[in-house]
N, C-alpha and C positions, 0 to 999 in steps of 0.2 A: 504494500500500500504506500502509496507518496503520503502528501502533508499540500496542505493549503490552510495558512494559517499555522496553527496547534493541532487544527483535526484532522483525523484519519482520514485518508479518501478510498474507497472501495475502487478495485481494478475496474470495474463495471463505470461508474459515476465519472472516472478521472475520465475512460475512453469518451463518453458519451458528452463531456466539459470540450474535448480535444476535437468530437466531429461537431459540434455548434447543432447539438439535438437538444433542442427544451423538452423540461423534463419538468417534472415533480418528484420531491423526494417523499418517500411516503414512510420508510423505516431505512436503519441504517445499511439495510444489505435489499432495497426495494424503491424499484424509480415507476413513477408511470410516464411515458413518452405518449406528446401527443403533441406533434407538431404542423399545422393545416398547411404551412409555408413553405414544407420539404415534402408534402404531400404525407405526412406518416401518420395512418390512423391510430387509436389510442391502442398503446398495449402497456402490457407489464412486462416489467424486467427484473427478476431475482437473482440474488448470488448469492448461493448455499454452497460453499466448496463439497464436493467437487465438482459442481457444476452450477449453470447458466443457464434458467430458463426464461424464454420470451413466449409470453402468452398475451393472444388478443382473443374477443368473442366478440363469434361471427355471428348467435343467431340462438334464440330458444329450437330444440329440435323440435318441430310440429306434429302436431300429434296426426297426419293421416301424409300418405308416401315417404312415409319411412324406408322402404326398403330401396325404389327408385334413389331419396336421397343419399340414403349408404351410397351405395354403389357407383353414384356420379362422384360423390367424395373420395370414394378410394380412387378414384378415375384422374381425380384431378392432383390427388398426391401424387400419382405417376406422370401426369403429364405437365403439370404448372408449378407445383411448388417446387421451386430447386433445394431451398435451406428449410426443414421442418416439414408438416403435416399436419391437414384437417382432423381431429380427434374428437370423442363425444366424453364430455364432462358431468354425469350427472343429468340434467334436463338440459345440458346448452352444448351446441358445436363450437369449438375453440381451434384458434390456430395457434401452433407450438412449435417451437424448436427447442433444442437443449446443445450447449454447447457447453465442452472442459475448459474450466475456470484453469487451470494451471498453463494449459499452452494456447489459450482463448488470445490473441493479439487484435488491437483498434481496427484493423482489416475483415477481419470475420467479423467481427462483431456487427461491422458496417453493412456488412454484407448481408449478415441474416436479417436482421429489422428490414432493409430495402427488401428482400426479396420477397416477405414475409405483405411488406404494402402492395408490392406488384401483385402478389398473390392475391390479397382479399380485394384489388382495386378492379383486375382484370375480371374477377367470379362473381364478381358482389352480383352483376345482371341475372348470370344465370343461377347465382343461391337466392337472389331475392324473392325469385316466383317459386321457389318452395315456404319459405314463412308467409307468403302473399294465399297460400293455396292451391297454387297454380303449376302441381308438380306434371302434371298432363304435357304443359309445355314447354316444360323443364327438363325433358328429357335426353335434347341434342345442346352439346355446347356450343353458344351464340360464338361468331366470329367478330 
């Protein structure tokens, strides 16, 4: 950990100070990024050695095509998300990655959050008309 000031700064918060990402700090090892100006929707960022996780949510799972949803998500883990993957949380769909805290450098870390926005920015059409209901025409991914 560096120093700014007296205080400690988490490997997480120093990168995220060093790529000019606003943030909020919520606890000492917990940021939430949400920045409109870099395009980066809101996610979370923890650091629990030995790892690094970035969590944003995408959506309550809808209670009817469920199974249509599944399977476009696993569709789109393989075809869109480079860094992470769509995951179900309980009653919500979340996007996640996990990175190791120990060989984690300001480059990855850059990388997954961006990739992580491409991700929910490019899907958001075609996951919206699954919470809309509209899993009927949800079915082919929009170009």
């Amino acid at each position: 950990m560096s120093e700014i000031g007296n205080e400690p700064v988490a490997k997480v918060e120093q990168y995220l100070n060093d790529l000019g990402v606003a943030y909020q700090k919520l606890s000492s090892e917990t940021w939430l990024v949400e920045d409109e100006a870099r395009g980066l929707p809101k996610m979370v960022i923890s650091q629990s050695d030995p790892v690094v996780i970035i969590r944003a949510s995408v959506m309550p799972v809808p209670p009817k095509g469920g199974d249509v949803l599944f399977k476009t998500l696993l569709q789109l883990n393989f075809t869109d998300f480079l860094h992470g993957a769509y995951a179900i949380d309980g009653d919500q769909i979340v996007a996640l990655d996990t990175l190791e805290l120990k060989s984690m450098n300001k480059d990855e870390l850059s990388a997954s959050i961006e990739a992580m926005a491409i991700a929910l920015s490019q899907n958001y059409p075609l996951l919206s008309k699954f919470a809309e209901g509209k899993a009927g025409s949800a079915t082919e991914k929009e170009e």
